[in-house]
N, CA and C of each residue as an Amber inpcrd file, in Angstrom:
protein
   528
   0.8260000  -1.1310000   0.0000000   0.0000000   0.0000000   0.0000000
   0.8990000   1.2310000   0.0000000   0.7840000   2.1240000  -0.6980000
   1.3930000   3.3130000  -0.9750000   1.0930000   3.9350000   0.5350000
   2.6250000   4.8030000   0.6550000   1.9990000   5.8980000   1.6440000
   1.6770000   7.3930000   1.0720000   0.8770000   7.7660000   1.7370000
   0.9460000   9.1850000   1.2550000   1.7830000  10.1960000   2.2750000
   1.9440000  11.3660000   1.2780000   3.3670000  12.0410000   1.7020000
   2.9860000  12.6580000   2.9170000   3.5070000  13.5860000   3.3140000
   3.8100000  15.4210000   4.5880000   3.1240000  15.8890000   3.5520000
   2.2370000  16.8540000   4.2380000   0.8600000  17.7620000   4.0250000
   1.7090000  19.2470000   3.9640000   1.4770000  20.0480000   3.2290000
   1.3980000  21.5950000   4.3490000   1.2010000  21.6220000   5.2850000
  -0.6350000  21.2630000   5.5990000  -1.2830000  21.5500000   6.7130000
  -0.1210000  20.9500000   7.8190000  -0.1040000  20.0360000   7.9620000
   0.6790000  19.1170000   8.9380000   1.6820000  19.7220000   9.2690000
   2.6990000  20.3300000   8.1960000   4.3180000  20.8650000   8.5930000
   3.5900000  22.3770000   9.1300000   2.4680000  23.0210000   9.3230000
   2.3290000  24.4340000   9.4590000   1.4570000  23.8240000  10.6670000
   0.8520000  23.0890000  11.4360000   0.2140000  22.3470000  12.3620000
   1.9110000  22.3620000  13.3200000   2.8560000  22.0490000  12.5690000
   3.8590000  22.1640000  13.6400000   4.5930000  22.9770000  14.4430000
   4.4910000  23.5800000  12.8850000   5.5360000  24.8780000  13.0680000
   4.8800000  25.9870000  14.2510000   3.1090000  25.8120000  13.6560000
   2.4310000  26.9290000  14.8090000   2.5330000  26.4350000  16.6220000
   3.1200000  25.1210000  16.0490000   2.8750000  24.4750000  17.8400000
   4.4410000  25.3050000  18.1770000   5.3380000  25.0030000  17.4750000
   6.7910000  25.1270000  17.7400000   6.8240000  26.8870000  18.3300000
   6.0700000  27.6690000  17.5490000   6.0900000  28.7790000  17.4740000
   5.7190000  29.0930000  19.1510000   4.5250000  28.6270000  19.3380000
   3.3370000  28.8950000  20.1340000   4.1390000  28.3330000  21.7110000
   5.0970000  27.5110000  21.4230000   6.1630000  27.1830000  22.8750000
   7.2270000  27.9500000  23.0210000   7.8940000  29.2260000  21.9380000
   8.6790000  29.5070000  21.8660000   9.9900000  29.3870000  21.0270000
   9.9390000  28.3120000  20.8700000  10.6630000  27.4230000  20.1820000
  11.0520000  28.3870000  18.4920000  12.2430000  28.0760000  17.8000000
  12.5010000  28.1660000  16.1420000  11.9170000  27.1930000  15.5580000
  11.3940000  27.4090000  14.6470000  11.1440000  25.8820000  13.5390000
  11.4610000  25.7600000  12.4560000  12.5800000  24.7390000  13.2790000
  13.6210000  24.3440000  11.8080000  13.0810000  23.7030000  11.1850000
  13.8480000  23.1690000  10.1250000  13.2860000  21.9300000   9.5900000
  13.9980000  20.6580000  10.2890000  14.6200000  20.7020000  11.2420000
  14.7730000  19.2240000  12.0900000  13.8630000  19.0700000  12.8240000
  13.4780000  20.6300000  13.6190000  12.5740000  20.8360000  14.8840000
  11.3080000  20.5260000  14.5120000  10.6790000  21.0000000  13.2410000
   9.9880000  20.4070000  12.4830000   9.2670000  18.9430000  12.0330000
  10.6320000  18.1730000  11.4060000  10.6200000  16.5650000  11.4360000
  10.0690000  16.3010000  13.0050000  11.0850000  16.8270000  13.5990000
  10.8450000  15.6390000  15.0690000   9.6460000  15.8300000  15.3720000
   8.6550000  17.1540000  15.4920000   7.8560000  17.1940000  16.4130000
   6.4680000  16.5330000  15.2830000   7.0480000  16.0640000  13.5280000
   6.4900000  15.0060000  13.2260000   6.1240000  13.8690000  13.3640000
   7.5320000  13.5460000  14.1240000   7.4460000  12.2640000  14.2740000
   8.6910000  11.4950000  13.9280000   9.3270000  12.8300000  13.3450000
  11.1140000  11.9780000  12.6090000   9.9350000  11.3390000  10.9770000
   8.9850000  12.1370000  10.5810000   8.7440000  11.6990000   8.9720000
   9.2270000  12.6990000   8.8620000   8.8200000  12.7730000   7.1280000
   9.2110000  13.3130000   5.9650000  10.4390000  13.4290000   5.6260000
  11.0560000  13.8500000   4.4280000  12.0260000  14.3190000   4.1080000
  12.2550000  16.1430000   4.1650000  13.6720000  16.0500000   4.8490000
  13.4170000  17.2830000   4.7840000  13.6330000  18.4770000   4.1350000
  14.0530000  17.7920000   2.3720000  13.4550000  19.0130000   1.5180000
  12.1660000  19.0650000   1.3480000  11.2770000  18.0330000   1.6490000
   9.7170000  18.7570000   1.5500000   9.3500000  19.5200000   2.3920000
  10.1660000  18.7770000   3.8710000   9.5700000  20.3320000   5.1190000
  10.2350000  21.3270000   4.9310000  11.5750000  21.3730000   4.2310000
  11.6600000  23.0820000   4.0610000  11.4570000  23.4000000   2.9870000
  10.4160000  23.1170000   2.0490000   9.9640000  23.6360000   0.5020000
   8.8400000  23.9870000   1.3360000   8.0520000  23.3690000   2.1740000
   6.9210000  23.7820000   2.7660000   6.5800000  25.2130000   3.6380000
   8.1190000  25.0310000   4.5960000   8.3270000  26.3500000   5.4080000
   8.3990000  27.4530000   4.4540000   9.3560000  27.0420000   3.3040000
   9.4230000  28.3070000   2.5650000   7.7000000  28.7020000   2.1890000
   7.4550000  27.8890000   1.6770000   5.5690000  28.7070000   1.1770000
   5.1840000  29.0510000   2.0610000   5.2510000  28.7680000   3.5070000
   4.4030000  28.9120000   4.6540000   4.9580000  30.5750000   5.0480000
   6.5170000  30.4530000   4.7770000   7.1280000  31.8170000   4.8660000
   6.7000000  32.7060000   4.4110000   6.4330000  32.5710000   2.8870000
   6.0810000  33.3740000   2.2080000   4.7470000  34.1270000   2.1280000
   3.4570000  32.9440000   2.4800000   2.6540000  33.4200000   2.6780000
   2.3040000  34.1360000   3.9490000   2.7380000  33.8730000   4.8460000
   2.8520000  34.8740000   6.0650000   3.5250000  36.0780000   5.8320000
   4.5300000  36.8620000   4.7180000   4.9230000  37.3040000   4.4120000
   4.2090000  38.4130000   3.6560000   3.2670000  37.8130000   2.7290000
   2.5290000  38.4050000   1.9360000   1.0590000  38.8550000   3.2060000
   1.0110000  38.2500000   4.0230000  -0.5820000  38.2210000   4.7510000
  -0.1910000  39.4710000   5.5090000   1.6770000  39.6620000   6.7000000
   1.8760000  40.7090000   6.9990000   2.2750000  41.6280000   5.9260000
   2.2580000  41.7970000   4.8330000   2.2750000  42.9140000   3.6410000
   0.5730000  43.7710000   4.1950000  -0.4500000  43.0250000   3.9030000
  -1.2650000  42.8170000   3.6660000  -1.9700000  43.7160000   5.3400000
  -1.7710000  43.0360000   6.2440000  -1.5560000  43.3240000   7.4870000
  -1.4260000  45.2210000   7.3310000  -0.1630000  45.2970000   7.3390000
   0.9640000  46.7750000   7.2070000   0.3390000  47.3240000   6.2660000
  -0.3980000  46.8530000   5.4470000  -1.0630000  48.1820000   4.5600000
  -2.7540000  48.5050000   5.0400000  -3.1180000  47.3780000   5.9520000
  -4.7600000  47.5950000   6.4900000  -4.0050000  48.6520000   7.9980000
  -2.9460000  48.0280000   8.2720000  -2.8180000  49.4400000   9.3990000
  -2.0580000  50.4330000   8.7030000  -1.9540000  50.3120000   7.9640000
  -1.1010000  51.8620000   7.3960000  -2.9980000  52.9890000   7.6020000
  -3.5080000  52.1010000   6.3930000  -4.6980000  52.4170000   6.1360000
  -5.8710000  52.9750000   7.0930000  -5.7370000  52.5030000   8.1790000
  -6.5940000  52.3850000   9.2650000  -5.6990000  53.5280000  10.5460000
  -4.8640000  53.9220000  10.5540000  -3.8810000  54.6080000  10.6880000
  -3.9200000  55.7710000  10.0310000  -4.0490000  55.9980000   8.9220000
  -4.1210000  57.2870000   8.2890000  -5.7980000  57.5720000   8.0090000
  -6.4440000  57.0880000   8.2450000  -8.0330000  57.8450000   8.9860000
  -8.4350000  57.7970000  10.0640000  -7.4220000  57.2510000  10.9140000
  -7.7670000  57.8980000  12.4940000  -7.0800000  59.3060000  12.5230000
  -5.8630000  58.9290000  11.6030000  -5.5670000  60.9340000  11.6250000
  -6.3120000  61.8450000  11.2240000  -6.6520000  61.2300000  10.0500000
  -7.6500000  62.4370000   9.5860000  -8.7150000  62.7990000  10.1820000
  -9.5560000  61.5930000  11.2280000 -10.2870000  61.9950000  11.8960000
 -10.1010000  62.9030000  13.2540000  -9.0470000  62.6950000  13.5750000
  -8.3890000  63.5190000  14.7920000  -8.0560000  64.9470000  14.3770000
  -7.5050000  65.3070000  13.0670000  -7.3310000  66.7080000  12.5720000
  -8.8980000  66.7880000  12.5480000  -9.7610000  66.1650000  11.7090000
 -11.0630000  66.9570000  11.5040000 -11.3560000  67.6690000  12.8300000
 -11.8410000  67.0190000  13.9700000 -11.9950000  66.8620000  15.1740000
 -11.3650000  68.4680000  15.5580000  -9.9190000  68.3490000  15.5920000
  -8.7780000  69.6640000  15.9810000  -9.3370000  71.0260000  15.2660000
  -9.0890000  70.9300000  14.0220000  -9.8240000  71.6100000  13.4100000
 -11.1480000  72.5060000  13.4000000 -11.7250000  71.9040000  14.0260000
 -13.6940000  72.0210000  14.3300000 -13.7460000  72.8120000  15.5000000
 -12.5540000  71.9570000  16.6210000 -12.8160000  72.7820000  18.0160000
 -11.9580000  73.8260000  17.7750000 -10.5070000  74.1750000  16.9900000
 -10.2760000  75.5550000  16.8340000 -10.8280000  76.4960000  16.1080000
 -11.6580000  76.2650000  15.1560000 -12.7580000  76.6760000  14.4900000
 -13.4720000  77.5210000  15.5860000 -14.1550000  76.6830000  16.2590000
 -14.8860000  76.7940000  17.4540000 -14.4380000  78.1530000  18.2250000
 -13.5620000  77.5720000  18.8460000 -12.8040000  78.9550000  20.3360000
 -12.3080000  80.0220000  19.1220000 -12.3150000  80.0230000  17.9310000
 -12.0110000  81.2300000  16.9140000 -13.2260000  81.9940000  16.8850000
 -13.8880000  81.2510000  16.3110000 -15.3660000  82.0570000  16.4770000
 -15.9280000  82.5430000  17.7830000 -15.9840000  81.7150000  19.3210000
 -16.1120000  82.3140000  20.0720000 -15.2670000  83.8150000  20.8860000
 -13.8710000  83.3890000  20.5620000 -13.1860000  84.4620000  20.2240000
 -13.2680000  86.2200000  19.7430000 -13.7320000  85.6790000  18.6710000
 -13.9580000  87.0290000  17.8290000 -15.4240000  87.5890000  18.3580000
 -16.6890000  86.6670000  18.8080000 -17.3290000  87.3290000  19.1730000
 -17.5920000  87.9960000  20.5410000 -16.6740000  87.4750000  21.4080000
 -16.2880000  88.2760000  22.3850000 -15.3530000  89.5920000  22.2560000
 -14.6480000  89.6220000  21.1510000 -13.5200000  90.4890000  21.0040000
 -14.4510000  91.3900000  20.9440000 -15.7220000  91.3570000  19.2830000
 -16.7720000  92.0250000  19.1430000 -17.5590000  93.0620000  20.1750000
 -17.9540000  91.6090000  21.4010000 -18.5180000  92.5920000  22.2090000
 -17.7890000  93.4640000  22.8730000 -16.1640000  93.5030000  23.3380000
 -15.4250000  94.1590000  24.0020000 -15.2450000  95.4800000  23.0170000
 -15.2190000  95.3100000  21.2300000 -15.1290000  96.6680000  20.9320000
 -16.1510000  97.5500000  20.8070000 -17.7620000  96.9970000  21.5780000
 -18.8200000  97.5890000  21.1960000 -18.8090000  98.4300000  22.4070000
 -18.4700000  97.8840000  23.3520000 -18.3010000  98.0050000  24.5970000
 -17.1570000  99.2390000  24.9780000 -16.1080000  99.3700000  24.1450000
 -15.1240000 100.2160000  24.2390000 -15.7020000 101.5510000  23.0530000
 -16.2370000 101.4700000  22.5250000 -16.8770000 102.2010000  21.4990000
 -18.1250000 103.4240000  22.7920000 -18.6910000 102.4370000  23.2940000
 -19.7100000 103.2530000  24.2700000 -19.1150000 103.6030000  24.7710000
 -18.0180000 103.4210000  25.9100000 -17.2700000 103.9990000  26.2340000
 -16.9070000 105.3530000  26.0430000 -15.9030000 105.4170000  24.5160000
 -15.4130000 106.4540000  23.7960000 -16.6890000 107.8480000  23.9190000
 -18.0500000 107.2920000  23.6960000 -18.5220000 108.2240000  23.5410000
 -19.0420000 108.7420000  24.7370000 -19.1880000 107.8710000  25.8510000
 -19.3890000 108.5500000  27.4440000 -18.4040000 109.8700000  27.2110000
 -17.1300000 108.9860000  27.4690000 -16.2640000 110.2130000  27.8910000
 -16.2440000 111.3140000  26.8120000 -16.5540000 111.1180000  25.4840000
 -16.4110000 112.6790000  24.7130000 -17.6060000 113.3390000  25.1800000
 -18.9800000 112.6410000  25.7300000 -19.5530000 113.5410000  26.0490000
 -19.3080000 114.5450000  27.1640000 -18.5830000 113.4980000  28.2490000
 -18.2720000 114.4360000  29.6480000 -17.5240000 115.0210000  29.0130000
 -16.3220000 114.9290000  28.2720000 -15.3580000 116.3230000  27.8630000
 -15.9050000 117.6010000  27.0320000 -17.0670000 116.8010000  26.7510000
 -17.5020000 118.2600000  25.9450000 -18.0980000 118.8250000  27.2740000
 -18.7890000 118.1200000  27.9490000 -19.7590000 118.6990000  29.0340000
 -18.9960000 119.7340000  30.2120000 -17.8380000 119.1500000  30.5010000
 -17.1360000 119.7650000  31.4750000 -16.1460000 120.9860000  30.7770000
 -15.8400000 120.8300000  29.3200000 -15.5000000 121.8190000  28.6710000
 -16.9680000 123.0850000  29.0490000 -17.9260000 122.8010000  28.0620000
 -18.9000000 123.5210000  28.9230000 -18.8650000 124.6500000  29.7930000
 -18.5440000 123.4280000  31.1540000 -18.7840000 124.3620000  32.2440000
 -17.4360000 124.6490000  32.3560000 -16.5930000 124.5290000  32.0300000
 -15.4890000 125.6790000  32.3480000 -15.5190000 126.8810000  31.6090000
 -16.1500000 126.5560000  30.3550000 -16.1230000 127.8290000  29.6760000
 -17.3090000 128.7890000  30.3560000 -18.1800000 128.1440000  31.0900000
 -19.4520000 128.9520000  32.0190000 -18.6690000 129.6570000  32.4730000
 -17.7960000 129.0320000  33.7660000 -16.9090000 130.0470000  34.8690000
 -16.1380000 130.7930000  34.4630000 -15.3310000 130.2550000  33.2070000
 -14.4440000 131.8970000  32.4510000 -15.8540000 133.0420000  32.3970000
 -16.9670000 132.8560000  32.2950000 -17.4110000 133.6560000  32.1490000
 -18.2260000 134.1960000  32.9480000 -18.3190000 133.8880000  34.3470000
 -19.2050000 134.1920000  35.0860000 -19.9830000 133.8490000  35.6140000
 -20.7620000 132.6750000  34.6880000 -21.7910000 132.0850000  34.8940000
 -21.8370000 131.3530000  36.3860000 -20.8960000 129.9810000  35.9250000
 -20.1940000 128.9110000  36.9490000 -21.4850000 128.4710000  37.4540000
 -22.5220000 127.8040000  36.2330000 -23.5180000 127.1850000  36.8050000
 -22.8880000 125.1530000  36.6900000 -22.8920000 124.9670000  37.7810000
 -22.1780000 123.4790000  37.7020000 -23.1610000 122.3690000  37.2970000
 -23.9710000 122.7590000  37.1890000 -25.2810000 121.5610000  36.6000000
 -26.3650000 121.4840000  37.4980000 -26.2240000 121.9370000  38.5000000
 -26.9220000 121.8370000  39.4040000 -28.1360000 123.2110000  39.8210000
 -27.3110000 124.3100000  39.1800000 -27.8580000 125.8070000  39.6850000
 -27.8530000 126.5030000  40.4280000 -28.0640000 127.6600000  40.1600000
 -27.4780000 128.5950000  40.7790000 -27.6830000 129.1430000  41.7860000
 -27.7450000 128.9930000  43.0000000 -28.1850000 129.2150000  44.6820000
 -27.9270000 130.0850000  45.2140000 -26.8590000 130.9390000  44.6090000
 -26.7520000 132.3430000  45.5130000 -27.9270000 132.9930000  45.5530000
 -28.7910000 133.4350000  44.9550000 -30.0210000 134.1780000  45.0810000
 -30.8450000 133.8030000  46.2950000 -30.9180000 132.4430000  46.3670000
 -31.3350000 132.0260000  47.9120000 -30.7640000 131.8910000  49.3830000
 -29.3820000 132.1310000  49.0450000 -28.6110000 132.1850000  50.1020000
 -28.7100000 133.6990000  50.8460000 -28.9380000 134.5730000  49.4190000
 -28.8470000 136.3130000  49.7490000 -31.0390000 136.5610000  50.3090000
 -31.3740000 135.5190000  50.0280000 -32.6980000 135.8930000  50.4240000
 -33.0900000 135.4910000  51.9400000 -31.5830000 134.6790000  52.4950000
 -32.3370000 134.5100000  53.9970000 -31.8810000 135.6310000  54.5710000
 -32.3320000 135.1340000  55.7400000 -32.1920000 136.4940000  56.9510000
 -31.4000000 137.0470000  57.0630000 -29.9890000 136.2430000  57.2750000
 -28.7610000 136.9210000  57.4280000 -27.9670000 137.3120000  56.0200000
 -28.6710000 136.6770000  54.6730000 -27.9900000 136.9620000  53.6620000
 -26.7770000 136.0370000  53.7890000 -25.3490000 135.9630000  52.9150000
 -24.5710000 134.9340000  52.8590000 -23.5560000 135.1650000  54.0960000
 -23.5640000 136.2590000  55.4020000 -23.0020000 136.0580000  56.7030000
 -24.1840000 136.2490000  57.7310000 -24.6380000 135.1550000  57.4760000
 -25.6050000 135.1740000  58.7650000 -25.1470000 134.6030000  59.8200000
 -24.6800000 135.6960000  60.7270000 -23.7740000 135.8320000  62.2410000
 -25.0000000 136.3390000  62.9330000 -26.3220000 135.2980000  62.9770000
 -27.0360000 136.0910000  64.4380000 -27.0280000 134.8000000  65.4730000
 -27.1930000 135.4020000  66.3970000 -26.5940000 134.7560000  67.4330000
 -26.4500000 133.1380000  67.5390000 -28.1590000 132.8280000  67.1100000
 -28.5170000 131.2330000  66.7310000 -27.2140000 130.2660000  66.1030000
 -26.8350000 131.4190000  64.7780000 -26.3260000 130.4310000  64.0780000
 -24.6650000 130.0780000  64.3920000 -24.0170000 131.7740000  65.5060000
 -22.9550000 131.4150000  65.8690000 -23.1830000 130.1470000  66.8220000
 -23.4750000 130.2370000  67.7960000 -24.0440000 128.8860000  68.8610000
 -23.9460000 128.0990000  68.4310000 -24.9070000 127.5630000  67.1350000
 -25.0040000 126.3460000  66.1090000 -23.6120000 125.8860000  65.5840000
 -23.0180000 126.7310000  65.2610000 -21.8380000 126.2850000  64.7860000
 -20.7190000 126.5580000  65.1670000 -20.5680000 126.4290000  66.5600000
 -19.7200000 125.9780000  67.7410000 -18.9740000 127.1220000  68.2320000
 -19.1130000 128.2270000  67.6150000 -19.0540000 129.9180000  68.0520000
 -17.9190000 130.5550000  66.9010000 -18.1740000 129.7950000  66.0770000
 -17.8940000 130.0170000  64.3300000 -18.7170000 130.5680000  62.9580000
 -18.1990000 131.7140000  62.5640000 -19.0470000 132.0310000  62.0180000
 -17.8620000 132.0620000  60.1900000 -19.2160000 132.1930000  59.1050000
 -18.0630000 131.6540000  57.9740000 -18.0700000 132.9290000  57.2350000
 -17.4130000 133.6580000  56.5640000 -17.2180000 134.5190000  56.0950000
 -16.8350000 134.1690000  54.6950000 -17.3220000 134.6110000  53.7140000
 -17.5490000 133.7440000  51.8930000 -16.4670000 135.0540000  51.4850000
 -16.0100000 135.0560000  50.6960000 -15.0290000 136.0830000  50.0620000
 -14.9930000 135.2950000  48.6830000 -14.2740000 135.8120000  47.5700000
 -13.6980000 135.4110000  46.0760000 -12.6740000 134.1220000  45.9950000
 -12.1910000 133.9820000  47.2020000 -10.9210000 133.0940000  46.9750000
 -11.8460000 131.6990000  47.8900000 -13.1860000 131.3210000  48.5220000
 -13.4400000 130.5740000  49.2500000 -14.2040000 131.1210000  50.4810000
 -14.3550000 129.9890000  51.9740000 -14.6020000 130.2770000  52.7580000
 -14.1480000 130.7820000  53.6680000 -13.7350000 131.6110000  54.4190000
 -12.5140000 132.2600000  55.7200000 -13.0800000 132.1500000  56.8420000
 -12.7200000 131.0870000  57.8690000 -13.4460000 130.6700000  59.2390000
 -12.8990000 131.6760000  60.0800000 -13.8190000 132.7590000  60.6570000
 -13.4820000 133.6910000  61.8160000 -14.1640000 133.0970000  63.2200000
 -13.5880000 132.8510000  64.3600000 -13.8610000 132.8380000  65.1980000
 -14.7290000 134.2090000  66.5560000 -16.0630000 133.9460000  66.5260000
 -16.6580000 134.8560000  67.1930000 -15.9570000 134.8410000  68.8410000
 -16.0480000 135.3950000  69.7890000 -16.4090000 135.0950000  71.2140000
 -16.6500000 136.1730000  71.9960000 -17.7900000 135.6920000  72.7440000
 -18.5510000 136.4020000  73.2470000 -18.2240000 136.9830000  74.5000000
Protein backbone atom coordinates (compact mmCIF):
# COMPACT_ATOMS: atom_id res chain seq x y z
CA UNK A 1 0.00 0.00 0.00
CA UNK A 2 1.39 3.31 -0.97
CA UNK A 3 2.00 5.90 1.64
CA UNK A 4 0.95 9.18 1.26
CA UNK A 5 3.37 12.04 1.70
CA UNK A 6 3.81 15.42 4.59
CA UNK A 7 0.86 17.76 4.03
CA UNK A 8 1.40 21.59 4.35
CA UNK A 9 -1.28 21.55 6.71
CA UNK A 10 0.68 19.12 8.94
CA UNK A 11 4.32 20.87 8.59
CA UNK A 12 2.33 24.43 9.46
CA UNK A 13 0.21 22.35 12.36
CA UNK A 14 3.86 22.16 13.64
CA UNK A 15 5.54 24.88 13.07
CA UNK A 16 2.43 26.93 14.81
CA UNK A 17 2.88 24.47 17.84
CA UNK A 18 6.79 25.13 17.74
CA UNK A 19 6.09 28.78 17.47
CA UNK A 20 3.34 28.90 20.13
CA UNK A 21 6.16 27.18 22.87
CA UNK A 22 8.68 29.51 21.87
CA UNK A 23 10.66 27.42 20.18
CA UNK A 24 12.50 28.17 16.14
CA UNK A 25 11.14 25.88 13.54
CA UNK A 26 13.62 24.34 11.81
CA UNK A 27 13.29 21.93 9.59
CA UNK A 28 14.77 19.22 12.09
CA UNK A 29 12.57 20.84 14.88
CA UNK A 30 9.99 20.41 12.48
CA UNK A 31 10.62 16.56 11.44
CA UNK A 32 10.85 15.64 15.07
CA UNK A 33 7.86 17.19 16.41
CA UNK A 34 6.49 15.01 13.23
CA UNK A 35 7.45 12.26 14.27
CA UNK A 36 11.11 11.98 12.61
CA UNK A 37 8.74 11.70 8.97
CA UNK A 38 9.21 13.31 5.96
CA UNK A 39 12.03 14.32 4.11
CA UNK A 40 13.42 17.28 4.78
CA UNK A 41 13.46 19.01 1.52
CA UNK A 42 9.72 18.76 1.55
CA UNK A 43 9.57 20.33 5.12
CA UNK A 44 11.66 23.08 4.06
CA UNK A 45 9.96 23.64 0.50
CA UNK A 46 6.92 23.78 2.77
CA UNK A 47 8.33 26.35 5.41
CA UNK A 48 9.42 28.31 2.56
CA UNK A 49 5.57 28.71 1.18
CA UNK A 50 4.40 28.91 4.65
CA UNK A 51 7.13 31.82 4.87
CA UNK A 52 6.08 33.37 2.21
CA UNK A 53 2.65 33.42 2.68
CA UNK A 54 2.85 34.87 6.07
CA UNK A 55 4.92 37.30 4.41
CA UNK A 56 2.53 38.40 1.94
CA UNK A 57 -0.58 38.22 4.75
CA UNK A 58 1.88 40.71 7.00
CA UNK A 59 2.28 42.91 3.64
CA UNK A 60 -1.26 42.82 3.67
CA UNK A 61 -1.56 43.32 7.49
CA UNK A 62 0.96 46.77 7.21
CA UNK A 63 -1.06 48.18 4.56
CA UNK A 64 -4.76 47.59 6.49
CA UNK A 65 -2.82 49.44 9.40
CA UNK A 66 -1.10 51.86 7.40
CA UNK A 67 -4.70 52.42 6.14
CA UNK A 68 -6.59 52.39 9.26
CA UNK A 69 -3.88 54.61 10.69
CA UNK A 70 -4.12 57.29 8.29
CA UNK A 71 -8.03 57.85 8.99
CA UNK A 72 -7.77 57.90 12.49
CA UNK A 73 -5.57 60.93 11.62
CA UNK A 74 -7.65 62.44 9.59
CA UNK A 75 -10.29 62.00 11.90
CA UNK A 76 -8.39 63.52 14.79
CA UNK A 77 -7.33 66.71 12.57
CA UNK A 78 -11.06 66.96 11.50
CA UNK A 79 -11.99 66.86 15.17
CA UNK A 80 -8.78 69.66 15.98
CA UNK A 81 -9.82 71.61 13.41
CA UNK A 82 -13.69 72.02 14.33
CA UNK A 83 -12.82 72.78 18.02
CA UNK A 84 -10.28 75.56 16.83
CA UNK A 85 -12.76 76.68 14.49
CA UNK A 86 -14.89 76.79 17.45
CA UNK A 87 -12.80 78.96 20.34
CA UNK A 88 -12.01 81.23 16.91
CA UNK A 89 -15.37 82.06 16.48
CA UNK A 90 -16.11 82.31 20.07
CA UNK A 91 -13.19 84.46 20.22
CA UNK A 92 -13.96 87.03 17.83
CA UNK A 93 -17.33 87.33 19.17
CA UNK A 94 -16.29 88.28 22.39
CA UNK A 95 -13.52 90.49 21.00
CA UNK A 96 -16.77 92.02 19.14
CA UNK A 97 -18.52 92.59 22.21
CA UNK A 98 -15.42 94.16 24.00
CA UNK A 99 -15.13 96.67 20.93
CA UNK A 100 -18.82 97.59 21.20
CA UNK A 101 -18.30 98.01 24.60
CA UNK A 102 -15.12 100.22 24.24
CA UNK A 103 -16.88 102.20 21.50
CA UNK A 104 -19.71 103.25 24.27
CA UNK A 105 -17.27 104.00 26.23
CA UNK A 106 -15.41 106.45 23.80
CA UNK A 107 -18.52 108.22 23.54
CA UNK A 108 -19.39 108.55 27.44
CA UNK A 109 -16.26 110.21 27.89
CA UNK A 110 -16.41 112.68 24.71
CA UNK A 111 -19.55 113.54 26.05
CA UNK A 112 -18.27 114.44 29.65
CA UNK A 113 -15.36 116.32 27.86
CA UNK A 114 -17.50 118.26 25.94
CA UNK A 115 -19.76 118.70 29.03
CA UNK A 116 -17.14 119.77 31.47
CA UNK A 117 -15.50 121.82 28.67
CA UNK A 118 -18.90 123.52 28.92
CA UNK A 119 -18.78 124.36 32.24
CA UNK A 120 -15.49 125.68 32.35
CA UNK A 121 -16.12 127.83 29.68
CA UNK A 122 -19.45 128.95 32.02
CA UNK A 123 -16.91 130.05 34.87
CA UNK A 124 -14.44 131.90 32.45
CA UNK A 125 -17.41 133.66 32.15
CA UNK A 126 -19.21 134.19 35.09
CA UNK A 127 -21.79 132.08 34.89
CA UNK A 128 -20.19 128.91 36.95
CA UNK A 129 -23.52 127.19 36.81
CA UNK A 130 -22.18 123.48 37.70
CA UNK A 131 -25.28 121.56 36.60
CA UNK A 132 -26.92 121.84 39.40
CA UNK A 133 -27.86 125.81 39.69
CA UNK A 134 -27.48 128.60 40.78
CA UNK A 135 -28.18 129.22 44.68
CA UNK A 136 -26.75 132.34 45.51
CA UNK A 137 -30.02 134.18 45.08
CA UNK A 138 -31.34 132.03 47.91
CA UNK A 139 -28.61 132.18 50.10
CA UNK A 140 -28.85 136.31 49.75
CA UNK A 141 -32.70 135.89 50.42
CA UNK A 142 -32.34 134.51 54.00
CA UNK A 143 -32.19 136.49 56.95
CA UNK A 144 -28.76 136.92 57.43
CA UNK A 145 -27.99 136.96 53.66
CA UNK A 146 -24.57 134.93 52.86
CA UNK A 147 -23.00 136.06 56.70
CA UNK A 148 -25.60 135.17 58.76
CA UNK A 149 -23.77 135.83 62.24
CA UNK A 150 -27.04 136.09 64.44
CA UNK A 151 -26.59 134.76 67.43
CA UNK A 152 -28.52 131.23 66.73
CA UNK A 153 -26.33 130.43 64.08
CA UNK A 154 -22.95 131.42 65.87
CA UNK A 155 -24.04 128.89 68.86
CA UNK A 156 -25.00 126.35 66.11
CA UNK A 157 -21.84 126.28 64.79
CA UNK A 158 -19.72 125.98 67.74
CA UNK A 159 -19.05 129.92 68.05
CA UNK A 160 -17.89 130.02 64.33
CA UNK A 161 -19.05 132.03 62.02
CA UNK A 162 -18.06 131.65 57.97
CA UNK A 163 -17.22 134.52 56.10
CA UNK A 164 -17.55 133.74 51.89
CA UNK A 165 -15.03 136.08 50.06
CA UNK A 166 -13.70 135.41 46.08
CA UNK A 167 -10.92 133.09 46.97
CA UNK A 168 -13.44 130.57 49.25
CA UNK A 169 -14.60 130.28 52.76
CA UNK A 170 -12.51 132.26 55.72
CA UNK A 171 -13.45 130.67 59.24
CA UNK A 172 -13.48 133.69 61.82
CA UNK A 173 -13.86 132.84 65.20
CA UNK A 174 -16.66 134.86 67.19
CA UNK A 175 -16.41 135.09 71.21
CA UNK A 176 -18.55 136.40 73.25
Amino acid sequence: MARTGLTKSQVRTSRDQLLAEGRYPSVDAVRLALGNTGSKSTIHKYLKELAEEDSQADGLKREDTARTLQALVEQLADKLHAGADQRIRSYELALQEKDEELAALRNTVAWLEAKLAALQGAAADGEADTGFGNFSDLLLGTRGGRNDDSPFNVILSGGRSAVFGVDGAIQITLRS
